[in-house]
C-alpha positions in Angstrom: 66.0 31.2 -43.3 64.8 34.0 -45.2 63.6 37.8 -44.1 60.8 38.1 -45.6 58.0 38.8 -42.7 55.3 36.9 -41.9 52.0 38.1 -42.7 50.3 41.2 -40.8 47.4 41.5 -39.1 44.5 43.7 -40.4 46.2 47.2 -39.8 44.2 49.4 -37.3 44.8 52.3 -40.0 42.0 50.1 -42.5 39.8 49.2 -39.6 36.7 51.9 -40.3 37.3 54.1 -38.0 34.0 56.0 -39.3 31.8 53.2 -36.8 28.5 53.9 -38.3 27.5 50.9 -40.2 27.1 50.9 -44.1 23.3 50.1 -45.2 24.6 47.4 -47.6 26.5 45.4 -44.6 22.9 44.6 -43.3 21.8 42.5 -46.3 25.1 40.8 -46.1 24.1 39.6 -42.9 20.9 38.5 -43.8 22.2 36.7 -46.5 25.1 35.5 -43.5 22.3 34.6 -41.3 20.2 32.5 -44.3 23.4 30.4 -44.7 23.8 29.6 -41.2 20.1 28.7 -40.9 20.3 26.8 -44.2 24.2 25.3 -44.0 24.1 24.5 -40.6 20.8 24.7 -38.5 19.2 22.3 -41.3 21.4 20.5 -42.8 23.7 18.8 -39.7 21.2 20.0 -36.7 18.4 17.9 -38.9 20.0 15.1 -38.3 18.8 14.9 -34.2 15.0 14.2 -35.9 16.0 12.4 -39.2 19.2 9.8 -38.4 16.8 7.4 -36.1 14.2 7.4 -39.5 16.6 6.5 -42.1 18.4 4.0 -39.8 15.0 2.2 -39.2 14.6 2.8 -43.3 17.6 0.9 -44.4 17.4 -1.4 -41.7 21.1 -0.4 -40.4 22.6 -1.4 -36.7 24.1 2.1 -35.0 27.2 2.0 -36.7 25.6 2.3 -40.2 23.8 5.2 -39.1 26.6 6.7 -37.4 28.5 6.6 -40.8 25.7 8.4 -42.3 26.1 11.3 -40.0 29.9 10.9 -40.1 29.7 11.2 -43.8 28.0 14.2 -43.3 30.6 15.7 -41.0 33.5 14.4 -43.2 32.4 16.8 -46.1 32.0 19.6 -43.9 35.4 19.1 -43.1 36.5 18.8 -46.6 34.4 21.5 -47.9 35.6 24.0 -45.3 39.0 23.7 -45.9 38.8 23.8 -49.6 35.9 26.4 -49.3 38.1 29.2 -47.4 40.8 28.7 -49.6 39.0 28.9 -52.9 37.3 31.9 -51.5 40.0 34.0 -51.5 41.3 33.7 -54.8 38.2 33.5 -56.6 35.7 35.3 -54.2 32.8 34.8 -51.4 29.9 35.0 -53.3 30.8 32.4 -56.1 31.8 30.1 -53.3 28.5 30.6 -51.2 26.5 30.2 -54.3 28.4 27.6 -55.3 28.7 25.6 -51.9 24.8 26.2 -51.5 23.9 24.3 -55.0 25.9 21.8 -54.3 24.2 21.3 -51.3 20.7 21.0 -52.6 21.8 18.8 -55.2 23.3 16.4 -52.3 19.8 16.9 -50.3 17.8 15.7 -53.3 19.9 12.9 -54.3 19.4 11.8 -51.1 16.0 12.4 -50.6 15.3 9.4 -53.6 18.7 7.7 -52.9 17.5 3.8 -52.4 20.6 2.2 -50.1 22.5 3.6 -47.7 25.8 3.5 -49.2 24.5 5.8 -52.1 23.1 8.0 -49.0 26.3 8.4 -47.4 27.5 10.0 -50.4 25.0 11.9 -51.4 25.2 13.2 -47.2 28.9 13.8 -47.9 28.1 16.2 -51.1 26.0 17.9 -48.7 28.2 18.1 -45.9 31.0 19.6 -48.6 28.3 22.3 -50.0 27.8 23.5 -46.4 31.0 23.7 -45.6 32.5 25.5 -48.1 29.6 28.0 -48.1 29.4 28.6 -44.3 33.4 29.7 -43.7 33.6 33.0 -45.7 29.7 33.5 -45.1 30.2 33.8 -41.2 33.7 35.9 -42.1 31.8 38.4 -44.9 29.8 40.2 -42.5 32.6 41.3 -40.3 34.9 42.5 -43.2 31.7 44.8 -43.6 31.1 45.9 -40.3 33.6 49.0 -39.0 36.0 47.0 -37.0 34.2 48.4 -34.1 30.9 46.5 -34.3 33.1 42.6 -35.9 32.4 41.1 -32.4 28.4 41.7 -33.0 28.7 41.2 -37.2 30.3 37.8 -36.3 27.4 36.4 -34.3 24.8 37.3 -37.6 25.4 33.8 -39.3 25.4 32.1 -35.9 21.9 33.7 -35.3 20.7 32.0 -38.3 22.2 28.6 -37.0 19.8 29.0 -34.0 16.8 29.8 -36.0 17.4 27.0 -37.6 17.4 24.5 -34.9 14.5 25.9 -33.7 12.9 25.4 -37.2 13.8 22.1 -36.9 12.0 21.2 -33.4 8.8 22.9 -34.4 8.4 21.9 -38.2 10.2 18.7 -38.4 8.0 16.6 -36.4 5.2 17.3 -38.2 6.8 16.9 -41.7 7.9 13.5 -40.6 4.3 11.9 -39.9 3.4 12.6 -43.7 4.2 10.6 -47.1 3.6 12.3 -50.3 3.7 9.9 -53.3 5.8 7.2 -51.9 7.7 9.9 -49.8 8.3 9.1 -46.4 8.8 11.7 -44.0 12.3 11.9 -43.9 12.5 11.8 -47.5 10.3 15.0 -47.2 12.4 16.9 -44.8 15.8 16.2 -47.5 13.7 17.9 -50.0 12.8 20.6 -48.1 16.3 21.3 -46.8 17.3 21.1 -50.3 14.8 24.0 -51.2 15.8 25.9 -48.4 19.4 25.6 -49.9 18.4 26.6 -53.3 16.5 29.6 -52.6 19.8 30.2 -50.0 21.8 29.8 -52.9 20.3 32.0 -55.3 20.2 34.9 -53.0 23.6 34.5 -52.5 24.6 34.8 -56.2 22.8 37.8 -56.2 23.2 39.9 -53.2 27.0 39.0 -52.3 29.6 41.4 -52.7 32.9 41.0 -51.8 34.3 43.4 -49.1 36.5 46.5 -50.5 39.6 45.6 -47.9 39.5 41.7 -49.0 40.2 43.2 -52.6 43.2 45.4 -51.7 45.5 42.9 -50.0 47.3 40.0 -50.3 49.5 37.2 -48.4 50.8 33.8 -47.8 47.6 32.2 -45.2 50.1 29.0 -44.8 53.1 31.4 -43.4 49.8 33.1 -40.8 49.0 29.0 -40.2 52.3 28.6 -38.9 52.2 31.4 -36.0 51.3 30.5 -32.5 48.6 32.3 -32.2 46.3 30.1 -34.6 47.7 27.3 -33.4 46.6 28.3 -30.0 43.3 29.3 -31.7 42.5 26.4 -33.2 43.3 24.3 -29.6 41.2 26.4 -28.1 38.3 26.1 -30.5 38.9 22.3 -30.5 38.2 22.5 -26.7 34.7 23.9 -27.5 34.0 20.9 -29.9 35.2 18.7 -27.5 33.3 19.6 -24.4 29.9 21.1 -26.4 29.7 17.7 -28.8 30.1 15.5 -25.4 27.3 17.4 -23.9 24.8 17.6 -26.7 25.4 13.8 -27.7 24.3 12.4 -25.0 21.9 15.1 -23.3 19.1 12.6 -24.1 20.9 10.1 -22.7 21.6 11.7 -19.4 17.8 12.6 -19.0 15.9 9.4 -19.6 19.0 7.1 -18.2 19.7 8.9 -15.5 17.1 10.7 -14.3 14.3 8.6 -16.6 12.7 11.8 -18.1 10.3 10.9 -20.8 11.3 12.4 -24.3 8.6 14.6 -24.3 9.7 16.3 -21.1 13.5 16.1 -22.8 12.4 17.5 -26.2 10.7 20.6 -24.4 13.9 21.2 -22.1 16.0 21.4 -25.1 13.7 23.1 -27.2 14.2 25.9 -24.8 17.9 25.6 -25.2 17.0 25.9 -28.8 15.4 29.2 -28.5 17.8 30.6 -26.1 20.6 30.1 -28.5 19.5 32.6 -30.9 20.8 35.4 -30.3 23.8 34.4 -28.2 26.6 34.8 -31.3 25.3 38.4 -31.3 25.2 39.2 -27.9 28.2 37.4 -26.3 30.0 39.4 -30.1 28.8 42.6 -29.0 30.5 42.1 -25.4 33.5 41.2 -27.1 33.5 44.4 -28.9 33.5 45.8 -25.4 35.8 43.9 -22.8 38.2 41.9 -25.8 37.5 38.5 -27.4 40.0 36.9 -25.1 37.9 37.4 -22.3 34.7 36.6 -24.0 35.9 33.6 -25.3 37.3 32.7 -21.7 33.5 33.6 -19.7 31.9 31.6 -22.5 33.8 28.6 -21.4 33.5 29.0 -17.6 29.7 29.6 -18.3 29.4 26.7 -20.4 31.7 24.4 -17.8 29.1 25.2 -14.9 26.3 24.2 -17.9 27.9 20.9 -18.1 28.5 20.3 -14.3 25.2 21.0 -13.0 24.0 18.8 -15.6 26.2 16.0 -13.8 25.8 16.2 -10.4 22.6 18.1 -9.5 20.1 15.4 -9.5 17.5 18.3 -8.8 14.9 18.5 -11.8 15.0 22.0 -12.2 19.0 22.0 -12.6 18.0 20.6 -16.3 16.6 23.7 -16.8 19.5 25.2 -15.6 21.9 23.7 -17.3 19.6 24.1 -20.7 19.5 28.2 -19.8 23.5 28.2 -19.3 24.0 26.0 -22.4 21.2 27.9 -24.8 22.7 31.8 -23.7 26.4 30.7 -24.9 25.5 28.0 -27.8 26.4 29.7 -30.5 29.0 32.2 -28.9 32.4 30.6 -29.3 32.8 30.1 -33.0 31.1 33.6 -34.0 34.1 34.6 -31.4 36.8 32.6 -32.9 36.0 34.0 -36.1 36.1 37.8 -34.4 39.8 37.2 -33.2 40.7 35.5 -36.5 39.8 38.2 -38.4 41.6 40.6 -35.7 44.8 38.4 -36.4 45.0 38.4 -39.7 44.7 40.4 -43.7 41.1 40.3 -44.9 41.8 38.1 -47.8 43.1 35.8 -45.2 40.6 35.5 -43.1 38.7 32.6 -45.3 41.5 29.9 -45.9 42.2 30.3 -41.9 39.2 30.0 -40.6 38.6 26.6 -43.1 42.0 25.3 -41.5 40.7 26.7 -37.6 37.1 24.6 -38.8 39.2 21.9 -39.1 41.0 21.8 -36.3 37.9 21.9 -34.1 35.9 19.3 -36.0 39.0 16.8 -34.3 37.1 17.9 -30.9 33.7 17.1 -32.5 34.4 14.0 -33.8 36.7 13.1 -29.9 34.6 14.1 -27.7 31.6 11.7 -28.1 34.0 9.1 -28.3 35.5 9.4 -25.2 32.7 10.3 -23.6 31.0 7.2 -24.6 34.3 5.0 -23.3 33.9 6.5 -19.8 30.0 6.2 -20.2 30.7 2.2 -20.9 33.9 2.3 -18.5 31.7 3.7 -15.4 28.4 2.8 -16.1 27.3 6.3 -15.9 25.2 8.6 -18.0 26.6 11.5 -15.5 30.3 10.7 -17.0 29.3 12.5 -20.4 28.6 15.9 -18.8 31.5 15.2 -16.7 33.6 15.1 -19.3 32.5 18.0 -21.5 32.9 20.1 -18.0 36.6 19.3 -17.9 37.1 20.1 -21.6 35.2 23.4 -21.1 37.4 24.5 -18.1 40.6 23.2 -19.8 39.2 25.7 -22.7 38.5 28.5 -20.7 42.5 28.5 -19.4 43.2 28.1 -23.2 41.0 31.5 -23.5 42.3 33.8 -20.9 45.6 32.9 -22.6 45.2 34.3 -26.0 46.4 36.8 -27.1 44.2 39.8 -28.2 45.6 41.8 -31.7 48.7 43.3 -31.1 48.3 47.3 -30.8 51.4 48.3 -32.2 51.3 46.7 -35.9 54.5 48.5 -37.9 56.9 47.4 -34.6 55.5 43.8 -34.5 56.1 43.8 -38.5 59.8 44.7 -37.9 61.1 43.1 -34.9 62.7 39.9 -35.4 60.1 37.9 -34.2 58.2 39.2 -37.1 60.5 37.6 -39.6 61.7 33.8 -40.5 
């Protein structure tokens, strides 16, 4: 046992008190929000449009595709945990730059890749690019914003995500009708994403700068990964990938299996979703900023858990809607939130290897929760199972919510009381 302490939050003393935004935190939230659209709302929401394409192009059975997309996920994983930890010793905007090239060069390499094993890896280089790019771009803005305004700053890259997935819906399904010399239209769309990701990358390299607090302090980001409260974080956010991934895998599903909606009718209800989400990072941020993340977090869930059960057991047509409206006003709001209380937890510099590890964490709930709601799907027979499912995880998250704690108010106490110390 030693007495050395653990690592302290970000001191209230360092937290801007001066709330008026600086000019130059704005176009790191652009850039944020251009990595979100680019990292996340092309590159792994694409995949909705693309994976039944490229299945049909390689002639692969469902479990080959689902590899593809897995592989995909897998370097997310990889390149978010790596990612957050290389960004704080060597800095944000070499990361971002860094993770965004590698990114486009994964995107065009797959774009001409000929079988889908050399795809998958190609998908995995992509998946590492975005990963390691999108952890310190969603935590940049709010080492920016005055401490007062983090709940809104974290919701910027989110925002982009949105935009993105929108993007996708509207442009995609045009792009994929075409063939350009030998190109088929998924082909196309990898090369656009991989544009998207260049000129993504680019700015990145030359607009980032790293935030003033992340330069002045130090600590040990395994001692903070020790603590409780990230632990308890990173349950919590693994609730949310749970319950949201159940919900969104087989929201198609539900509609033309259980209530035999024709995809057109589908694509328009979540396309609506689509647009909803937007903004709901920033909005649901900015409440936080008001009434605590804690009890943000913990609404989010309860609204979300309602989403998912009117989904299930309301065979009324226009509870689709319903459950689209609930679903599209929270989307994005839990892991701008997360990323708030994170950075409320912790030093600035820490901030980027913790969130990789929280990213982590809650990709076990992405990667869970389609597969157990597909068991009980097969077990029951029932499409309505799926959204049954994600509306247990989402209450069982909401619980997990109102139970964090928020960032302690008296910093030089918790620093020397014994729980403080090893």
């Amino acid at each position: 046992m030693t007495n050395s302490p653990l690592p302290k939050p970000l001191p209230d003393r360092e937290e801007h008190l001066d709330e008026r935004i600086p000019p130059y935190a704005w176009i790191i939230g652009g850039v944020s929000a251009l990595v979100g659209l680019t990292a996340l709302g092309l590159s792994r929401f694409a995949y909705a449009l693309l994976l039944p394409l490229m299945r049909d192009s390689f002639s692969l059975h469902s479990t080959g595709a689902g590899l593809l997309s897995s592989a995909n996920l897998c370097g997310f994983l990889v390149g978010a945990l790596v990612g957050g930890a290389f960004a704080a010793r060597v800095g944000t905007r070499s990361v971002i730059s860094g993770g965004l090239a590698l990114g486009t060069l994964g995107a065009a390499l797959t774009a001409f890749g000929q079988g889908a094993t050399s795809v998958a890896g190609w998908q995995f280089l992509v998946g590492c690019g975005a990963g390691a790019a999108m952890i310190p771009a969603q935590n940049l803005p709010m080492l920016w914003f005055p401490a007062a305004k983090r709940g809104f700053a974290s919701g910027l890259a989110t925002a982009g995500v949105g935009i993105g997935v929108v993007l996708v819906g509207i442009g995609f399904p045009w792009l994929l009708g075409q063939e350009v010399n030998g190109l088929t239209g998924w082909r196309l769309a990898w090369l656009g994403i991989g544009g998207m990701l260049l000129i993504a990358a680019l700015l990145a390299g030359l607009l980032l700068q790293e935030a003033p607090q992340a330069k002045a302090h130090s600590g040990d980001a395994g001692e903070m990964m020790k603590t409780w409260r990230i632990w308890h974080l990173c349950l919590v956010y693994l609730l949310f990938g749970f319950s949201y991934l159940s919900y969104v895998a087989f929201f198609g599903a539900v509609l033309s299996g259980q209530r035999h909606w024709l995809p057109g009718a589908s694509g328009r209800a979540w396309a609506l979703g689509g647009i909803l989400s937007i903004p709901s990072g920033l909005l649901w941020g900015a409440l936080s900023d008001r009434i605590g993340r804690r009890q943000a977090i913990g609404l989010v869930f309860s609204v979300q858990a309602l989403s998912y059960f009117v989904l299930a057991a309301w065979m009324w047509d226009g509870a689709v809607y319903l459950s689209v409206v609930l679903w599209g006003v929270t989307a994005w709001a839990t892991p701008a939130l997360v990323a708030a209380l994170a950075t409320d937890y912790v030093w600035a510099r820490l901030v980027h290897p913790v969130m990789g590890f929280v990213n982590v964490v809650g990709a076990i709930g992405q990667i869970s929760g389609p597969i157990v709601a597909g068991y009980v799907i097969d077990r029951s027979g029932s499409f309505a199972a799926a959204p049954f499912i994600a509306a247990s995880g989402a209450l069982l998250g909401a619980i997990g919510a109102f139970t964090l704690s928020e960032k302690a108010r008296n910093r030089r106490k918790e620093a020397s009381s014994p729980r403080g110390k090893r």
